[in-house]
One Martini backbone bead per residue (centre of mass of N, CA, C, O) as a GRO file, in nm:
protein
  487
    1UNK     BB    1   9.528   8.001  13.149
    2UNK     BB    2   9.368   8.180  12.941
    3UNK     BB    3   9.137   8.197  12.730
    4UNK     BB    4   9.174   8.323  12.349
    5UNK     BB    5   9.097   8.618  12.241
    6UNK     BB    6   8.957   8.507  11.984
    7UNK     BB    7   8.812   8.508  11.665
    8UNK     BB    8   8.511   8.422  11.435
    9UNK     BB    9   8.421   8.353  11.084
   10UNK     BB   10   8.273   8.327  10.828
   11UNK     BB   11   8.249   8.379  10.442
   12UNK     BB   12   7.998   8.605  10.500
   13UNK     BB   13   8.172   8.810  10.732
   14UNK     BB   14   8.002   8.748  11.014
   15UNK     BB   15   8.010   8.813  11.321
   16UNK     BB   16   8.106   8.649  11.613
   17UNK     BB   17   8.052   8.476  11.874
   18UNK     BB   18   8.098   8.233  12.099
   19UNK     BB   19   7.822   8.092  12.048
   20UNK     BB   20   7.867   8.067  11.717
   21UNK     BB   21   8.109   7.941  11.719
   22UNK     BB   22   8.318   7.678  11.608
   23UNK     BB   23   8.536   7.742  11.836
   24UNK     BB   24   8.714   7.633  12.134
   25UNK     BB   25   8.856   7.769  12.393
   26UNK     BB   26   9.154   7.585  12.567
   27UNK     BB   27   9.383   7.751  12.514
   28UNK     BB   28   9.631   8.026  12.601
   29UNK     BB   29  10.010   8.100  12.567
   30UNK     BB   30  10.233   8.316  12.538
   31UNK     BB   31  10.470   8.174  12.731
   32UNK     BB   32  10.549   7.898  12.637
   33UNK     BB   33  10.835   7.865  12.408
   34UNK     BB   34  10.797   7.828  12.142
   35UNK     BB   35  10.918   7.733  11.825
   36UNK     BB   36  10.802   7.665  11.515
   37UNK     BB   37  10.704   7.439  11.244
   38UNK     BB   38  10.456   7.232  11.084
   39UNK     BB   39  10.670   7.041  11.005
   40UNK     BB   40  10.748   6.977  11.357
   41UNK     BB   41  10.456   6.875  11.403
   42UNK     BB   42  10.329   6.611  11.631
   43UNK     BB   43  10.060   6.353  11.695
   44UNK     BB   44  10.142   6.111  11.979
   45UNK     BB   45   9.962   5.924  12.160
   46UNK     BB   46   9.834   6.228  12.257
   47UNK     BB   47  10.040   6.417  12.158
   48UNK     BB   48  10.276   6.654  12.168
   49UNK     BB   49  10.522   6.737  11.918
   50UNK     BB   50  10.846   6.906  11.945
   51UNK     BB   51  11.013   7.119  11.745
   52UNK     BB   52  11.273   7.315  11.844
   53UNK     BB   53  11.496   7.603  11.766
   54UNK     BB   54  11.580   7.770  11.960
   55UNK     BB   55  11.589   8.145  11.988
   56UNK     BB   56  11.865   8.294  12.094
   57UNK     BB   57  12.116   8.064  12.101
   58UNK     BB   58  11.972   7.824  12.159
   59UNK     BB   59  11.910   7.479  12.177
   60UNK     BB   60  11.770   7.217  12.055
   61UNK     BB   61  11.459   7.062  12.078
   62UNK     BB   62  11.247   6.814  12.230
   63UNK     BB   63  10.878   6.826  12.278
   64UNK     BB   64  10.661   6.707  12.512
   65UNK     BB   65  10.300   6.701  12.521
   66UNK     BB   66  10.031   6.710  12.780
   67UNK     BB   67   9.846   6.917  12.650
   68UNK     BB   68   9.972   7.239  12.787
   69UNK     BB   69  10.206   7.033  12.899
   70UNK     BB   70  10.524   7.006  12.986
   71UNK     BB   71  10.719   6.684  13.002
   72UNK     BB   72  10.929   6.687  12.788
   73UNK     BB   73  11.355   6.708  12.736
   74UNK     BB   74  11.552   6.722  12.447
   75UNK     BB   75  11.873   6.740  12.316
   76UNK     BB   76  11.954   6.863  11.978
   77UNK     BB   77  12.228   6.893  11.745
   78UNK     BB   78  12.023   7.005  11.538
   79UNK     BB   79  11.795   7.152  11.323
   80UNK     BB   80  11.494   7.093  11.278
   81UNK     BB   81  11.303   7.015  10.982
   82UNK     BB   82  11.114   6.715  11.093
   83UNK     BB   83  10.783   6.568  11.151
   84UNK     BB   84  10.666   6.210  11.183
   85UNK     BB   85  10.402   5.964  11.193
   86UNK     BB   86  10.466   5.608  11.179
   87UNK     BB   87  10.429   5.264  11.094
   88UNK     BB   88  10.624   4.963  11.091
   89UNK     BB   89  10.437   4.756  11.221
   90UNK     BB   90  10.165   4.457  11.216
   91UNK     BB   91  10.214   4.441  11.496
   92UNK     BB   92  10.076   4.338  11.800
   93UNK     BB   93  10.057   4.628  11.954
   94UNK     BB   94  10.032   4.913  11.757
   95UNK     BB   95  10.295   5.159  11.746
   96UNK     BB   96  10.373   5.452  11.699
   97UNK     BB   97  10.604   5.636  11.552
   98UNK     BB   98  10.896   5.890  11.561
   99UNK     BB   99  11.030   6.130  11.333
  100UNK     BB  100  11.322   6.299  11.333
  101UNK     BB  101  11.499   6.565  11.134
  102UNK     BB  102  11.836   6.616  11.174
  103UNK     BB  103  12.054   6.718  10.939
  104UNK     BB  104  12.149   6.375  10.870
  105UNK     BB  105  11.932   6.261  11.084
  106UNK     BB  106  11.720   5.999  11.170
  107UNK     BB  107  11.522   6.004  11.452
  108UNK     BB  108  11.362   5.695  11.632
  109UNK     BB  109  11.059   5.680  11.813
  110UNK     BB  110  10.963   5.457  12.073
  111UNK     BB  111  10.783   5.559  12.347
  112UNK     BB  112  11.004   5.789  12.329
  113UNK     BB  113  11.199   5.622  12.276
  114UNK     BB  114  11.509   5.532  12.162
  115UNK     BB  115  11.593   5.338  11.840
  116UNK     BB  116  11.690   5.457  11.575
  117UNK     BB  117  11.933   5.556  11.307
  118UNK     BB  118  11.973   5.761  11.077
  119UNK     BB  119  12.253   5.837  10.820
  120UNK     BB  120  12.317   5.914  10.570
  121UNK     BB  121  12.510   5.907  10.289
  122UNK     BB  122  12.840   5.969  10.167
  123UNK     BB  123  12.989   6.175   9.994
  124UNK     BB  124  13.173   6.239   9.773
  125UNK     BB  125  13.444   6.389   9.707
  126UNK     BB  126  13.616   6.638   9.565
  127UNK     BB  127  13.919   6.620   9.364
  128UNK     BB  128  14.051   6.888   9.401
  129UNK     BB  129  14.032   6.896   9.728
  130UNK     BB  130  14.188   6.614   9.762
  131UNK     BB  131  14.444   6.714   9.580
  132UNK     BB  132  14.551   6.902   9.794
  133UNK     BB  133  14.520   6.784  10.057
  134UNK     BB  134  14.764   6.546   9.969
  135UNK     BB  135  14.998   6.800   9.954
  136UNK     BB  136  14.961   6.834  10.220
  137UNK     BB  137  15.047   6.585  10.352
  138UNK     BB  138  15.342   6.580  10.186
  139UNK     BB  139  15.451   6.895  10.143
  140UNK     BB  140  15.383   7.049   9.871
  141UNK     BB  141  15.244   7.245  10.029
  142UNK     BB  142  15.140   7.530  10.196
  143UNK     BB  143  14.900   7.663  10.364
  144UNK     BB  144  14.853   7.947  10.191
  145UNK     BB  145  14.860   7.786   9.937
  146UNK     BB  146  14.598   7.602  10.068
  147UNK     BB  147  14.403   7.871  10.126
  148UNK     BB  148  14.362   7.987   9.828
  149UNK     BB  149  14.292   7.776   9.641
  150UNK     BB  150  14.049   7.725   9.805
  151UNK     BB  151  13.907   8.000   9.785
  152UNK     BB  152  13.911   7.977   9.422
  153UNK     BB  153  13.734   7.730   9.428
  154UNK     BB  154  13.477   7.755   9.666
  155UNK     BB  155  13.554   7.620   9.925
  156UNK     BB  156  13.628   7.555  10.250
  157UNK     BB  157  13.749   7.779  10.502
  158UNK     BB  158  13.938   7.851  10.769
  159UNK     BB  159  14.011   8.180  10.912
  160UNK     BB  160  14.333   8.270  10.970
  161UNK     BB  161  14.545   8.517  11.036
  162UNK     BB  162  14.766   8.357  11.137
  163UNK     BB  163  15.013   8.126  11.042
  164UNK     BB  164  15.075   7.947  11.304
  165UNK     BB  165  14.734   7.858  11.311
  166UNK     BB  166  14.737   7.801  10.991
  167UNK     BB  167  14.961   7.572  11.049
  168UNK     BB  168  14.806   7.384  11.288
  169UNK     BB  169  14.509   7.326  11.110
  170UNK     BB  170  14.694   7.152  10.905
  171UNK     BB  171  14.828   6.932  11.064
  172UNK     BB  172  14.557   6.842  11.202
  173UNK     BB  173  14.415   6.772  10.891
  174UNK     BB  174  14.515   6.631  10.701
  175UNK     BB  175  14.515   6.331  10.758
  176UNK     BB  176  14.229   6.328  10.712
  177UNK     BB  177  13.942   6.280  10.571
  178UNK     BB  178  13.701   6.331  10.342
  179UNK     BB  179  13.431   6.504  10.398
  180UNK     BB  180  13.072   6.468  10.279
  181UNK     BB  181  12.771   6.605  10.411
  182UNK     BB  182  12.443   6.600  10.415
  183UNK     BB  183  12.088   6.742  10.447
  184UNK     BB  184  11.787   6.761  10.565
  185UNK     BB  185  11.478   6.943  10.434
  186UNK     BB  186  11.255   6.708  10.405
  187UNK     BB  187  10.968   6.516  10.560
  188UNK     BB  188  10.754   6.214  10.506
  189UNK     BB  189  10.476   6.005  10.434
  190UNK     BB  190  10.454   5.651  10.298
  191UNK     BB  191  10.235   5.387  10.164
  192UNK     BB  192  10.335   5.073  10.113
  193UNK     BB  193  10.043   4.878  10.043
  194UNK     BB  194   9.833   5.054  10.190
  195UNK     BB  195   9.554   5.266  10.264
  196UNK     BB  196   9.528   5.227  10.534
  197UNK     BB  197   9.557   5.409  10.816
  198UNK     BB  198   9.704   5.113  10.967
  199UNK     BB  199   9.948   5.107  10.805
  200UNK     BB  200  10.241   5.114  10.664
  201UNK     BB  201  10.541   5.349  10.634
  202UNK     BB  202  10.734   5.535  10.450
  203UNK     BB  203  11.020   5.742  10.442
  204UNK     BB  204  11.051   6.090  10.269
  205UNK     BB  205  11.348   6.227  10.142
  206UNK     BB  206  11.495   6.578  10.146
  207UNK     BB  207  11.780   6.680   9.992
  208UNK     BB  208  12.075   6.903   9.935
  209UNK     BB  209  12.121   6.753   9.687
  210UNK     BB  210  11.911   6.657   9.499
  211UNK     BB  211  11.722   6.416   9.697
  212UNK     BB  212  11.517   6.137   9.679
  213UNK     BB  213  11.425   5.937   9.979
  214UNK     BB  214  11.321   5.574  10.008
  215UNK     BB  215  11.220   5.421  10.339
  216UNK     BB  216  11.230   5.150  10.486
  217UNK     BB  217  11.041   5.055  10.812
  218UNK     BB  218  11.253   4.814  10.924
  219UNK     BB  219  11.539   4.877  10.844
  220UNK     BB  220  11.646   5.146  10.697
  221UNK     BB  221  11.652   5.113  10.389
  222UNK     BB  222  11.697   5.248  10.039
  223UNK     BB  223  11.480   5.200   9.804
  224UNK     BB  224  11.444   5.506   9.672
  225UNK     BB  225  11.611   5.735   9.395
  226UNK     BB  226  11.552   6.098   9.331
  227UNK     BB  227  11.606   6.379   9.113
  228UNK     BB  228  11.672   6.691   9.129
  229UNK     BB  229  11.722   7.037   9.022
  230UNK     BB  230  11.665   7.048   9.346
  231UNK     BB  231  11.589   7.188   9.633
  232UNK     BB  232  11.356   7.061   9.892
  233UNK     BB  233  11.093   7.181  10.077
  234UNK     BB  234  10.802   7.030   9.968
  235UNK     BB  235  10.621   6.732  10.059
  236UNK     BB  236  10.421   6.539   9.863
  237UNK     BB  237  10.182   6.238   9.852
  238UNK     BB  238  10.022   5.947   9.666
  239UNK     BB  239   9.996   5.654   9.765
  240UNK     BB  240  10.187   5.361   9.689
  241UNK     BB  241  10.498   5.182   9.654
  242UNK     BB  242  10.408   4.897   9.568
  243UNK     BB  243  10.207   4.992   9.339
  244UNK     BB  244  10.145   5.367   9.319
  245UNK     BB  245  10.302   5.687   9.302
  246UNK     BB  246  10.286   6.049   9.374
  247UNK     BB  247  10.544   6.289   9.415
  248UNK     BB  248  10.567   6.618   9.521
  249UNK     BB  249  10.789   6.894   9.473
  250UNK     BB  250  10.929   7.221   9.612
  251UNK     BB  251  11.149   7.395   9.533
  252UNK     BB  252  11.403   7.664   9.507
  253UNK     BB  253  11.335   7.727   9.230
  254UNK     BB  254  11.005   7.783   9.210
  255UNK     BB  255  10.938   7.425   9.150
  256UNK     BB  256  10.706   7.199   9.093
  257UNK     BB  257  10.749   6.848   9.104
  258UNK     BB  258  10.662   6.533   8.945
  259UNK     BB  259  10.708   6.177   9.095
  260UNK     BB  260  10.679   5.862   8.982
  261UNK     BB  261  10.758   5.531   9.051
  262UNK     BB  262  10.966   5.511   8.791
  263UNK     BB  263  11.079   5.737   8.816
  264UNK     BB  264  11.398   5.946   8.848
  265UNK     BB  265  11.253   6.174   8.708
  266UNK     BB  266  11.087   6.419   8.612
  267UNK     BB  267  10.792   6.427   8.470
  268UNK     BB  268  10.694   6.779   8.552
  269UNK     BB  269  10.608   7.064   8.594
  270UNK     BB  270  10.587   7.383   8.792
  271UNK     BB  271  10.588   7.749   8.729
  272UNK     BB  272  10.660   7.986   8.922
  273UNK     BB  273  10.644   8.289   9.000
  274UNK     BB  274  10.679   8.213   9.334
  275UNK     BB  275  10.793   8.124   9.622
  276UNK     BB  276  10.734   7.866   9.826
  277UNK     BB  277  10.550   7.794  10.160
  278UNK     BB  278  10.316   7.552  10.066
  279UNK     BB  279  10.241   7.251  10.073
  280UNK     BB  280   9.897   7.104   9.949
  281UNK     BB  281   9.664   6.824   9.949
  282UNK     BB  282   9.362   6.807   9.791
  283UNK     BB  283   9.325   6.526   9.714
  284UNK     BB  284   9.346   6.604   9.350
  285UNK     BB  285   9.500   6.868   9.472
  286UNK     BB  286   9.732   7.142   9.449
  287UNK     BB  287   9.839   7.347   9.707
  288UNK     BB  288   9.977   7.691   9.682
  289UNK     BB  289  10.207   7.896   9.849
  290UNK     BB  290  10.309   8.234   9.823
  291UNK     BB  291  10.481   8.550   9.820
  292UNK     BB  292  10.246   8.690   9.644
  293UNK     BB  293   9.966   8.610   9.864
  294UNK     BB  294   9.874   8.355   9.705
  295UNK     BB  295   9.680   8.068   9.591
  296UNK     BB  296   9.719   7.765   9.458
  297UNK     BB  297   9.563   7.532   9.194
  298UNK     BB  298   9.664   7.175   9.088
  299UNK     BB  299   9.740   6.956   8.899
  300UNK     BB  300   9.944   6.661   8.843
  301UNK     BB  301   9.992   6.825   8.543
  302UNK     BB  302  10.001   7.160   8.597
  303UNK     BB  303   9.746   7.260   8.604
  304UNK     BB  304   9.544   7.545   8.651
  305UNK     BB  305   9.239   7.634   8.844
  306UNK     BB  306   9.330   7.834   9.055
  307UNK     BB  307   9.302   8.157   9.251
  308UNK     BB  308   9.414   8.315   9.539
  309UNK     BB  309   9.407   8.586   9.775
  310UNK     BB  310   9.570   8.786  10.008
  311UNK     BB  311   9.597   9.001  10.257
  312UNK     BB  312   9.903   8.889  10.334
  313UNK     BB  313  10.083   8.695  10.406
  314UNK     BB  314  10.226   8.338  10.425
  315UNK     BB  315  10.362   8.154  10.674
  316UNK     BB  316  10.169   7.873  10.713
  317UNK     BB  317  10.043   7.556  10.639
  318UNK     BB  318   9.749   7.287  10.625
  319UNK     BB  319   9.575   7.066  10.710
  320UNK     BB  320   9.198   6.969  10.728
  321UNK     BB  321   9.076   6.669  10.840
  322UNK     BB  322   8.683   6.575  10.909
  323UNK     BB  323   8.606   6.236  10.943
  324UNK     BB  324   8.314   6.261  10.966
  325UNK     BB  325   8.258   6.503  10.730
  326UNK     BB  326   8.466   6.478  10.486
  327UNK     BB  327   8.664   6.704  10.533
  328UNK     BB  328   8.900   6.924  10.320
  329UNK     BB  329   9.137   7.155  10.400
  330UNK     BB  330   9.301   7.497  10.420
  331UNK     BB  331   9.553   7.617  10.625
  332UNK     BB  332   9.635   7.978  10.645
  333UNK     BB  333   9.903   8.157  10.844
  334UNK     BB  334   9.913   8.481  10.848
  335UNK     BB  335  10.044   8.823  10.930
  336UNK     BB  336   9.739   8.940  11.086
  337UNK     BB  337   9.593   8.690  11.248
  338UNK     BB  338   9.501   8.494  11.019
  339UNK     BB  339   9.280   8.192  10.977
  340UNK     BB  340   9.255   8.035  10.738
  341UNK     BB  341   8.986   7.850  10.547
  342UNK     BB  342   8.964   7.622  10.249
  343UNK     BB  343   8.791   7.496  10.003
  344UNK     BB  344   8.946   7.542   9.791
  345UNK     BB  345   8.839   7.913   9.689
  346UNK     BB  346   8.663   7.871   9.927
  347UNK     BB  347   8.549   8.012  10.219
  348UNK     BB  348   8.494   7.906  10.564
  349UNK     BB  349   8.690   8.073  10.754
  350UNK     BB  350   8.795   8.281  11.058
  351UNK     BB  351   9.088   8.333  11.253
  352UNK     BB  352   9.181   8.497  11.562
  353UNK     BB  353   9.490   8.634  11.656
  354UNK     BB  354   9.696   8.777  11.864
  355UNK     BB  355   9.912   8.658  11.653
  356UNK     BB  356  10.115   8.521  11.463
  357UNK     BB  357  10.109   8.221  11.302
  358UNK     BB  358  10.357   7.947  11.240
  359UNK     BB  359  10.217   7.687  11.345
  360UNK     BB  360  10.005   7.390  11.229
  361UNK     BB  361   9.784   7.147  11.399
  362UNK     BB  362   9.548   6.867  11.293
  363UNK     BB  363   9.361   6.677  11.534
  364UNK     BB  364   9.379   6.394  11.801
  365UNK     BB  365   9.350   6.558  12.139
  366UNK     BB  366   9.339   6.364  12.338
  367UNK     BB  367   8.937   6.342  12.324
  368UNK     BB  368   8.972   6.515  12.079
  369UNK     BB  369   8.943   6.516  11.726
  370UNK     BB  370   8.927   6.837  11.661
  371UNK     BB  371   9.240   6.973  11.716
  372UNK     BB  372   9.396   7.308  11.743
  373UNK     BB  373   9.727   7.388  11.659
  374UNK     BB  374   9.889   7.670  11.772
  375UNK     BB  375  10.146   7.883  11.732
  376UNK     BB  376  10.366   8.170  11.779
  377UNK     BB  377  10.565   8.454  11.700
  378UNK     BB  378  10.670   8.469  12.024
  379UNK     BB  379  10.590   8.173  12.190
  380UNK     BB  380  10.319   8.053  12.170
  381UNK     BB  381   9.972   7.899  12.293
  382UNK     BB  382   9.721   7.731  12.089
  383UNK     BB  383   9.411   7.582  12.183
  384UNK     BB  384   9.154   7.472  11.951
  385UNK     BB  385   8.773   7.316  11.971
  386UNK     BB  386   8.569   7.167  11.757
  387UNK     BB  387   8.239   7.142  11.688
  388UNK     BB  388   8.054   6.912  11.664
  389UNK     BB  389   7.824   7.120  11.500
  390UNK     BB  390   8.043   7.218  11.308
  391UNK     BB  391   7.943   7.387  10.992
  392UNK     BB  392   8.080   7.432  10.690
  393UNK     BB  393   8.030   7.753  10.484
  394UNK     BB  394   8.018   7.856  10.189
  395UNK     BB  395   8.108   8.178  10.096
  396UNK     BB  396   7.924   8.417   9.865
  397UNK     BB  397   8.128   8.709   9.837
  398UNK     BB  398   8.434   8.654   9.775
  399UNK     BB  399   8.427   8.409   9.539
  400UNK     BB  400   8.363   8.334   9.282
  401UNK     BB  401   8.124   8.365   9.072
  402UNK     BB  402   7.882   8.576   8.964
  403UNK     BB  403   7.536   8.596   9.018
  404UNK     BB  404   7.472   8.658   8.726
  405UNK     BB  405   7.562   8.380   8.591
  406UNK     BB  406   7.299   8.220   8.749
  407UNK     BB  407   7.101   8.357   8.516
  408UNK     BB  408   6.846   8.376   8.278
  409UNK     BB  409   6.807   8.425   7.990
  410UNK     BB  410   6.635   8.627   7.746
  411UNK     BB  411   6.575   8.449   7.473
  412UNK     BB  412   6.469   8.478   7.166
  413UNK     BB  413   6.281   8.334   6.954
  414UNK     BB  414   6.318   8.159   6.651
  415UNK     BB  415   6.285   8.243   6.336
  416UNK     BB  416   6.233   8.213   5.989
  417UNK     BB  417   6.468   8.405   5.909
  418UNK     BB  418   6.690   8.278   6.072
  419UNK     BB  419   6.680   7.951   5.936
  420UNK     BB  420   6.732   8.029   5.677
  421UNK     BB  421   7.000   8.190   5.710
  422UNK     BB  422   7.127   7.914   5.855
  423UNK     BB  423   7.125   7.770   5.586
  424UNK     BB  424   7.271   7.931   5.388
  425UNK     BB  425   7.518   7.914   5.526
  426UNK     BB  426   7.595   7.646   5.538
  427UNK     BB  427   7.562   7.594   5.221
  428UNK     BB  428   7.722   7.880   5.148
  429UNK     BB  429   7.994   7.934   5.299
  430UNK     BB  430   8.256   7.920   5.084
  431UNK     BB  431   8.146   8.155   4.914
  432UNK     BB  432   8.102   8.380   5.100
  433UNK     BB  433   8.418   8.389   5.173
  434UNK     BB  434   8.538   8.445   4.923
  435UNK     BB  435   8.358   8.735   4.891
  436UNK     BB  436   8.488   8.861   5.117
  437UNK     BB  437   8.808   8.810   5.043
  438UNK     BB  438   8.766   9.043   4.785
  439UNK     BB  439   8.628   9.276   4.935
  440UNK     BB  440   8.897   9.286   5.132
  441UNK     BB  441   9.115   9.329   4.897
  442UNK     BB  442   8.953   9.568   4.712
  443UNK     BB  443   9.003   9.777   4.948
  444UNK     BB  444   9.301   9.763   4.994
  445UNK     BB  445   9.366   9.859   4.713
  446UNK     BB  446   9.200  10.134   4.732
  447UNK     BB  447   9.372  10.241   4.989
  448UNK     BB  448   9.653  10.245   4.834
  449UNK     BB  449   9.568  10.416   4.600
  450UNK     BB  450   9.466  10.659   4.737
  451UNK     BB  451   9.765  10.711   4.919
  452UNK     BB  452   9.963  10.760   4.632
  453UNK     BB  453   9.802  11.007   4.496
  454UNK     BB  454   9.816  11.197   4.740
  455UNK     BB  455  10.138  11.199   4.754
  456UNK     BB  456  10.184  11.288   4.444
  457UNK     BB  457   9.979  11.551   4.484
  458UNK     BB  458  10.006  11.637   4.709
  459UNK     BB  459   9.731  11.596   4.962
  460UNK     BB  460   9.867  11.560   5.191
  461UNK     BB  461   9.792  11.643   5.581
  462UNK     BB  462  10.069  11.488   5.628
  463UNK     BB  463  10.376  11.441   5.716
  464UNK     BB  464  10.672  11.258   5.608
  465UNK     BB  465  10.822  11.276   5.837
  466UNK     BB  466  10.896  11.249   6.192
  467UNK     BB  467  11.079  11.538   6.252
  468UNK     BB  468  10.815  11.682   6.097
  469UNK     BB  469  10.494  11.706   6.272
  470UNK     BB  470  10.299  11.792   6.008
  471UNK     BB  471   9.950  11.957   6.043
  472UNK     BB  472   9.709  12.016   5.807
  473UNK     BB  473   9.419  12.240   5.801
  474UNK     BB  474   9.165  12.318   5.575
  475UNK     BB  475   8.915  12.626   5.552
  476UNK     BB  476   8.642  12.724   5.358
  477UNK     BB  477   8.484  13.062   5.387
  478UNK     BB  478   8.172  13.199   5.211
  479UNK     BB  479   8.042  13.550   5.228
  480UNK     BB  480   7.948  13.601   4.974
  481UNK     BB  481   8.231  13.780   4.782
  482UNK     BB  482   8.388  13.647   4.996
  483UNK     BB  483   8.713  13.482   5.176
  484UNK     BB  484   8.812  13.213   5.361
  485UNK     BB  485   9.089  13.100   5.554
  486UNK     BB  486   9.206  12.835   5.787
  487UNK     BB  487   9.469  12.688   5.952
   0.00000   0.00000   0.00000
């Protein structure tokens, strides 16, 4: 295919022809048929894993790249959440895992073929559906009346039209026991004991029941369960499981929830105006993109530190990380077919594409270590490769202080007259303070003297009714032996 015809400009908004910029165009395909979001895309021994949603009734698949081509297909029970690499073992030779979430279940893959399948453990049922279905069991309630109870309660029933189809749906299933199952809504991995890049790696849950849990990475049970108020929807973590670490989770209402090693239970709160598109870690600074247009910069501790405005909605965010000149930026995959990138809310760069782009991933793919791949809206694939050469460098004129900030004022030098009278001030503090404070309590006393006298005397030209808001003003004027009055 074509390479394709983006552009890119740097953040003092010039400009830039192919010569000039960042990024080498090396693919793009309008029609890869590729449908998926940045939390599906992954990096795997130099290929490019993709869960794929399959839209328009299509089945959701796995597909694996190498280079701008499909390798392989493979069908998914359910649409996956979520794609992440990961070492499980520190033996030799080190052979990153990948881990897919679909549904309830976590699918491990080594040497992309299938190893271990994780399941979410099941949920109690309600009592309430229990005792129900075992009434109908025993033939104590009829169906009609066993599915008015159930849709009374807020349960879930087939609806059937036919009584005898709603009679055949009870016999067929009274016998079975309930099953109550969650589904993952978003993983992670958490580093175990080692922050080194080839350590062993926790996968960290997050599900629909509102709750995280992190797997050992040998057995894959459950190390440990935390509850959040909310359905969580984007995890950051930083440090090691077995040390000390910090677990950022964004959910569904709105909030974004900060828990430490210990506690079961958030430490912190983040408080959004408005709905949560993107979590991104850059260092110890939480970025947030939100349905508002606009990036937001967080402590651990949930201080707000700066915004960012965006020209357009927020598609899809992920980090950019270049290890040689040891760079971490965000970028933000915007609705007018901008890819922004900032290093906390200076502008680096942006560039430009056919479509609006859904999902982002960057890493070493293939020979390069710094590539850029984008999906579009449409099903497109775009792949651009960072020049050996290219240093971003903060834009000057669109955030940031202004330029008179860093002006300095010509202040003039202190007179002998301002030092004596800043030690009287010093010196007389107290007495100065309590001569203002009588002398504003006997304004005061006096300007409500002469308000009541007025009112007393009518000589207010103000109405006193509120329903009545009338004001006359007279004025009267003098010509030799006549006089004038003027209402």
């Amino acid at each position: 295919m074509a390479a394709a015809s983006s552009s890119d400009y740097d953040g003092c908004g010039a400009e830039s022809n192919e010569a000039n910029s960042k990024w080498l165009d090396a693919h793009y395909d309008p029609m890869a048929n590729i449908h998926t979001f940045s939390a599906c895309l992954a990096i795997l021994s130099l290929q490019l894993v993709v869960g794929d949603l399959g839209p328009g009734g299509q089945q959701p698949r796995l597909k694996v790249l190498k280079g701008p081509l499909v390798m392989t297909e493979s069908p998914l029970p359910a649409l996956p959440a979520a794609a992440a690499t990961f070492l499980m073992e520190q033996h030799e030779p080190q052979t990153p895992a990948l881990a897919l979430a679909s549904g309830p279940c976590v699918y491990v893959y080594k040497n992309l073929r299938p190893y271990f399948k994780f399941s979410l453990p099941q949920l109690p049922p309600n009592p309430l559906e229990q005792d129900l279905w075992n009434q109908a069991k025993e033939d104590r309630i009829d169906p009609l009346t066993l599915k008015e109870m159930l849709e009374k309660a807020a349960f879930p029933f087939i609806p059937l039209l036919e009584l005898s189809e709603m009679e055949a749906f009870v016999n067929q299933h009274k016998s079975n026991s309930i099953k109550r199952q969650t589904v993952i809504t978003t993983m992670t991995t958490l580093k175990k004991n080692l922050a080194d890049e080839d350590a062993v790696s926790c996968l960290v849950l997050g599900t629909e029941n509102k709750e995280l849990l992190v797997l050992d990475p040998e057995a894959f049970t459950i190390l440990a369960k935390m509850s959040l108020p909310s359905v969580p929807v984007f995890l950051e973590v930083s440090g090691q499981f077995d040390v000390e670490f910090r677990l950022a989770a964004a959910c569904r209402n709105g909030n974004i929830y900060i828990l430490r090693r210990d506690s079961k239970h958030p430490k912190y709160c983040i408080e959004l105006s408005a709905q949560p598109v993107g979590l991104i870690r850059v260092h110890k600074v939480l970025v947030v993109g939100s349905t508002q247009d606009s990036l937001h910069g967080f402590t651990h501790k949930g201080k707000k530190l700066w915004t960012v405005q965006m020209p357009a909605a927020i598609l899809t965010m992920n980090l950019l990380e270049q290890h040689s000149r040891g760079l971490q930026a965000v970028m933000a995959g915007l609705a007018n077919g901008e890819v922004r990138i900032y290093r906390d809310k200076a502008l680096l760069n942006v560039i430009h594409t056919p479509d609006a782009v859904t999902s982002l991933c960057f890493g070493r793919y293939g020979r390069e270590d710094n590539t850029l791949i984008m999906t579009t809206r449409g099903g497109g694939l775009i792949i651009k490769i960072l020049k050996r050469t290219a240093v971003f460098v903060e834009g000057g004129g669109e955030v940031g202080p202004p330029p008179a900030q860093a002006m300095k004022l010509n202040v003039p030098r202190k007179t002998r007259l301002y030092v004596d009278q800043t030690l009287r001030e010093r010196e007389a503090g107290t007495a100065m303070h309590r001569a203002f404070q009588t002398d504003l309590y006997l304004l005061r006393l006096r300007a409500a003297r002469a308000y009541l006298q007025a009112l007393e005397s009518s000589l207010s030209p103000v109405s006193a009714t509120a329903r009545e808001p009338l004001k006359l003003h007279a004025v009267q004027e003098r010509r030799g032996l006549s006089h004038h009055s003027y209402f």
